[in-house]
N, C-alpha and C positions, 0 to 999 in steps of 0.2 A: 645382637649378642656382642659383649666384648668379651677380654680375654684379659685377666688382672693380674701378677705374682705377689703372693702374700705368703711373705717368711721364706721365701725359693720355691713355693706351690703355684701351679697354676689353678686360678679359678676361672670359671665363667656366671656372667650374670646377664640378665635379658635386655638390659638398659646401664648407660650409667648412673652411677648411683653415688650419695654421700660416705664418706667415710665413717659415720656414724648408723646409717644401713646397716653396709657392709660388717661392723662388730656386732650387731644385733644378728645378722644372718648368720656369722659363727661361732655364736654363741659368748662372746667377749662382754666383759663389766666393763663399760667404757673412763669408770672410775679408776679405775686400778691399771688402767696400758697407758703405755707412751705410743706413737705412731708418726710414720715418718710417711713423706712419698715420693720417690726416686730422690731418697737422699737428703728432705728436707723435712724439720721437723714442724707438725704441724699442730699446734696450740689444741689441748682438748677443748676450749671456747667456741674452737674452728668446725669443732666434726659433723656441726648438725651443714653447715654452709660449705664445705670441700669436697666437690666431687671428685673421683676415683676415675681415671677415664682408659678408656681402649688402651692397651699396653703399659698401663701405668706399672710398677714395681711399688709395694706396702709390704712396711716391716712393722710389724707388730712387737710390742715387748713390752714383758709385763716383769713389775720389782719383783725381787731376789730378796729373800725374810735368812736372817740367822747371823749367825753370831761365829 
């Protein structure tokens, strides 16, 4: 089991896992977020190859629409 924070949440997942998992598992269009991991940003190219690991911190953030 690890132990992730995503957005200041804690999750837990049974393995580590891809950051590209991880947005499928909460429901995220991996088209439309940016994501970072403890602070660094990580290339959407990157998400199917970036594991997520024990203790890690993910900020998820998705554009802002309007005028």
């Amino acid at each position: 089991m690890i132990s992730v924070t995503v957005n200041g949440e804690s999750r837990e997942f049974s393995h580590e896992i891809s950051i590209a998992e991880l947005l499928n598992n909460l429901g995220y269009r991996r088209e439309s977020i940016a994501a970072a991991v403890n602070g660094e940003f990580v290339p959407r190219k990157m998400f199917d190859t970036t594991s997520v690991k024990d203790g890690d911190t993910l900020e998820i953030v998705a554009p802002i629409q309007g005028g």
